[in-house]
DRENTI-761507 format. One record per atom (N, C-alpha, C): residue in one letter; x, y, z. Coordinates in pm, whole numbers, plus 50000, padded with zeros to 5 digits. Atoms other than C-alpha are relative to their C-alpha. Layout:
BEGIN
aXYZ ...
END
This chain:
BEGIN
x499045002249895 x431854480628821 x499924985850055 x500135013249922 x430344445228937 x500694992049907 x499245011250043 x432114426928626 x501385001550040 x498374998050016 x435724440828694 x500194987550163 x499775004749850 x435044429029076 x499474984549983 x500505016350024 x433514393928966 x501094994349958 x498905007450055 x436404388928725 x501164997850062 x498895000249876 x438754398229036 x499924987250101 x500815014549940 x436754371629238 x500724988949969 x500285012150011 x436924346829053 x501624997349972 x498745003650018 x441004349228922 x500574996250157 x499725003049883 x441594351529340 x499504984950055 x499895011349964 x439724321929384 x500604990049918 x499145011850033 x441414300029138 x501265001250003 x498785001249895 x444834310029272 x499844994450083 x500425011349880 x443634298629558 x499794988650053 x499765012250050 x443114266629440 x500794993449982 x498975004950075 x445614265329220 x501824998450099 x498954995949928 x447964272929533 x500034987750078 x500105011849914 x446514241029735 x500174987049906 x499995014450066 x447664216029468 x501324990750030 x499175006149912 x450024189329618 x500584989849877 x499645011750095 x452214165729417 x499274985550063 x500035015249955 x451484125529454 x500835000350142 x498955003749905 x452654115229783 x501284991450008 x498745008749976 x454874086029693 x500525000849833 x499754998350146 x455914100029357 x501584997349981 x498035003550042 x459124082429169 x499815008849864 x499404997350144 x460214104728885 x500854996449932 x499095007950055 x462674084328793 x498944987849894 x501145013450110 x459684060428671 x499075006649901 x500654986650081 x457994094528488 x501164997649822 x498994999350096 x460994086428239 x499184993449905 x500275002850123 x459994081127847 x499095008949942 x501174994850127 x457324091227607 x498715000150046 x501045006949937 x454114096627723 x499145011749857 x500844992750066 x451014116227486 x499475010750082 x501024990049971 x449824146527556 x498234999949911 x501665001850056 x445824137827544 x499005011150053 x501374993749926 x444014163427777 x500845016350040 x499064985149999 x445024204627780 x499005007250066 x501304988849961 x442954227328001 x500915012050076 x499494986749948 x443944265428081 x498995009050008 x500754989149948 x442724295728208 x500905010249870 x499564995950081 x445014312627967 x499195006649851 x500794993950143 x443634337927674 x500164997049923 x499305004850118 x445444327427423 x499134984049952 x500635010850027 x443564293627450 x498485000249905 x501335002450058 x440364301427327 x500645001749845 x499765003750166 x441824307026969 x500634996149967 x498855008350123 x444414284726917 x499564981850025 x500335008649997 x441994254927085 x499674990049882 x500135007150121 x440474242226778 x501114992849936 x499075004850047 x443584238626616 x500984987650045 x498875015249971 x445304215226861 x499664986349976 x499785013650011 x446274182426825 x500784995250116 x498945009349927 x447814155927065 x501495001049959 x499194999150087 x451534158727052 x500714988850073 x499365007349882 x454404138427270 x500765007350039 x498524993249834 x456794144027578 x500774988349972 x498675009949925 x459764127627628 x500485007950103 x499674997549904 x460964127727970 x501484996050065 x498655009749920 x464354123428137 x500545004650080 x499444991949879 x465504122928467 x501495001549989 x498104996449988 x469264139728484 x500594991950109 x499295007349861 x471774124228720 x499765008250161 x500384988549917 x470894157728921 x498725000650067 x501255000449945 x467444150628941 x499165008149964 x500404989850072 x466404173728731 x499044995149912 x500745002750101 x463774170328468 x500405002049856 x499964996150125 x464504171428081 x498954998449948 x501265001050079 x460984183627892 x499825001649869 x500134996750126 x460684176327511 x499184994149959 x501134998550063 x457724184127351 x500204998749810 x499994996450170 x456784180726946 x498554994350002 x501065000250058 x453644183326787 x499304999949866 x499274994750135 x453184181026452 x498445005849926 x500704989450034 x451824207226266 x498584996549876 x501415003550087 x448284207226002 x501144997049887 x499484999350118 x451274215625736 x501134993350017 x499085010750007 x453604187625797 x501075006650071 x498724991749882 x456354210826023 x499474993050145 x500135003549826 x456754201826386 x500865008550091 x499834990649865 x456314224226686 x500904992650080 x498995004749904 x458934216426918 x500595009750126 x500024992449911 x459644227327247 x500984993250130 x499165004249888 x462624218727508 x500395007750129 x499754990649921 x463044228727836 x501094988150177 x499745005749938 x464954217328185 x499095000850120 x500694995249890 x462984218028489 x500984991350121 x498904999949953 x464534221928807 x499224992650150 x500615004049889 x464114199329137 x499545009550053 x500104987749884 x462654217829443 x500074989950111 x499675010649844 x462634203329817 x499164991349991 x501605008149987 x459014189329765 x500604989349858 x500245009450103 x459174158729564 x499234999649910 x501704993850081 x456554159829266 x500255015849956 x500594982750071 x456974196629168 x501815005549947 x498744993350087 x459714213928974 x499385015949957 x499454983950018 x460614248728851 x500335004149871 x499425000850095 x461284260328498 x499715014449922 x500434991950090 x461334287728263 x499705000949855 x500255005850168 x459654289527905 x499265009449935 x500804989850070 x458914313927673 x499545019550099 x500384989749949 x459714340927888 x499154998850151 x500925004249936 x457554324628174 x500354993850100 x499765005049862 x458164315128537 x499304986349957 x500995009449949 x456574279228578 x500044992450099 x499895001849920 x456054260828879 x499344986249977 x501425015650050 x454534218628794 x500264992250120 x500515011149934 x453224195128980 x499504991249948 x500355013350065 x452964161428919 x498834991350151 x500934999249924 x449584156929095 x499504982349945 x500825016049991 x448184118129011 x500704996649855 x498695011550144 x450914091028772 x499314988550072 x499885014950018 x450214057328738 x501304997049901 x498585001250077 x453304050428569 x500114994549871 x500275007750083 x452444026628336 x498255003749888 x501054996450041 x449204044728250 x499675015949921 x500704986150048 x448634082028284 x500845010950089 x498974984249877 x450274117928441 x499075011149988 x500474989450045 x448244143628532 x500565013350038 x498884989249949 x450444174028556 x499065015750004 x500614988049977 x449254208128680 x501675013750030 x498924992950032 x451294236928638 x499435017149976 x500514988749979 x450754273528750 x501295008349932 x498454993850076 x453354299828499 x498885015150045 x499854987449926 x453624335028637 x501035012949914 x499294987750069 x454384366328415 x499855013350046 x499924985249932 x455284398628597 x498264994050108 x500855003849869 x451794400328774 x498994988749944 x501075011150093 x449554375828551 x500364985150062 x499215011949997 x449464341928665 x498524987849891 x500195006650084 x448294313428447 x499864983650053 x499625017549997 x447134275328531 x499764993249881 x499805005550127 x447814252028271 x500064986450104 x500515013749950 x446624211128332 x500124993149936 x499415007850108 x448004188328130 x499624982350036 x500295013449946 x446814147328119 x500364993649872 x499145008650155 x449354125827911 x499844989950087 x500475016750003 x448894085527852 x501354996349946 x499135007050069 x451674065327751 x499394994849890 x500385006450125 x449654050127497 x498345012949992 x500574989350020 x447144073527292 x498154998950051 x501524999849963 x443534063527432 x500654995250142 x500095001849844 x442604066127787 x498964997550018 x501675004249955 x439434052227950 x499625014850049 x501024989349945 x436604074828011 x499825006050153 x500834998749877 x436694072628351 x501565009750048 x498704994950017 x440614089828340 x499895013249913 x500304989250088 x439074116728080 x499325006150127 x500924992249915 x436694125828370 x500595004250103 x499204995749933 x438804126928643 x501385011749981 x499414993050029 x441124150328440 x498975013150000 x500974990950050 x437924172928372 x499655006650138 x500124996849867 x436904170728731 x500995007550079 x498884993149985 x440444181128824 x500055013549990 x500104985650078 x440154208828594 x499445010450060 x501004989849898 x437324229028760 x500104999750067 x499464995149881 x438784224029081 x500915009750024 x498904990550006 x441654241228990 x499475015149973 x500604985150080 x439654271928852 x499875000249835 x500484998950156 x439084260328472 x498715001849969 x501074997150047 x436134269028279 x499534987749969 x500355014450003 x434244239228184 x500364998449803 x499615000850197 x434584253127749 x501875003349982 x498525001949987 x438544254527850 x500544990850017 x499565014249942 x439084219027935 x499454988949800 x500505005450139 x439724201127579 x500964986350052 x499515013650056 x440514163227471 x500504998149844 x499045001650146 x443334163127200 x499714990049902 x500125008650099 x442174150926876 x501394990650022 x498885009150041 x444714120726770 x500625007549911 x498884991450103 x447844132126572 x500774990249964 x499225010549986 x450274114726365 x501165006350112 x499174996749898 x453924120926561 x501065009449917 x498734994150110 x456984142526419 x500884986949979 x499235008849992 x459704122626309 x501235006050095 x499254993949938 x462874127626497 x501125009649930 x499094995850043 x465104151226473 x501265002449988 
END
């Protein structure tokens, strides 16, 4: 009976967490616009422990709508030369920094928690299925190496939010898809 109530614990406290995460204060998404790498993936999510190994770095392209809206396209390309691909819109909200979107069936709710614009994004992003909820932590570079000291602060991040410390990975290098 003490693991069901530990494992209850501990999902309550990283909601809890995951509930006090604030976008950037003076965040331009308009300057979030282009290509950036997805280098750093950490979830609480089951599914992660067996499809970790396998990932690779992929890219985002970003674009703000005239609306203000987000356009999110993902590709990754696969061990067997195919490329994962993944498009979605995300939708302003009142708070600056955070958007709204659905994917795969999946409420999501992101925050764009620490951009340098020219550097790095570290996006946090809580998705909500019926009663399950899910944080997902994402740390893309415009260019594919990031200093160490930007790997750590994503890591550090991580376990604040409620990640495990063997859930918090650094995306091998990948080549890119071509376009399509």
């Amino acid at each position: 009976m003490t693991f069901p109530l530990t494992l209850l614990g501990a999902l309550l406290c990283s909601l809890m967490v995951s509930s006090e995460v604030v976008p950037q204060a003076d965040i331009d998404v308009q300057r979030m616009t282009g290509k950036w790498y997805l280098l750093g993936f950490a979830t609480n999510a089951e599914w992660f422990v067996n499809r970790r190994a396998s990932m690779k770095a992929g890219t985002a392209m970003l674009t703000v709508t005239a609306d203000g809206e987000l356009e999110l396209s993902y590709t990754s390309l696969n061990s067997d030369g195919s490329c994962w691909r993944l498009n979605n819109v995300a939708k302003k909200t009142d708070v600056p920094g955070k958007f709204t979107y659905t994917s795969l069936g999946e409420m999501k709710d992101m925050c764009m928690v620490d951009v340098k614009y020219d550097e790095y994004a570290l996006i946090h992003t809580m998705k909500s299925k019926g009663s399950n909820a899910t944080v997902v932590n994402k740390l893309y570079g415009r260019a594919v190496d990031l200093s160490a000291d930007l790997l750590e602060k994503f890591r550090q991040f991580s376990l604040e939010t409620g990640i495990l410390p063997e859930n918090i990975a650094f995306l091998p290098k990948n080549a890119e898809c071509q376009a399509a």
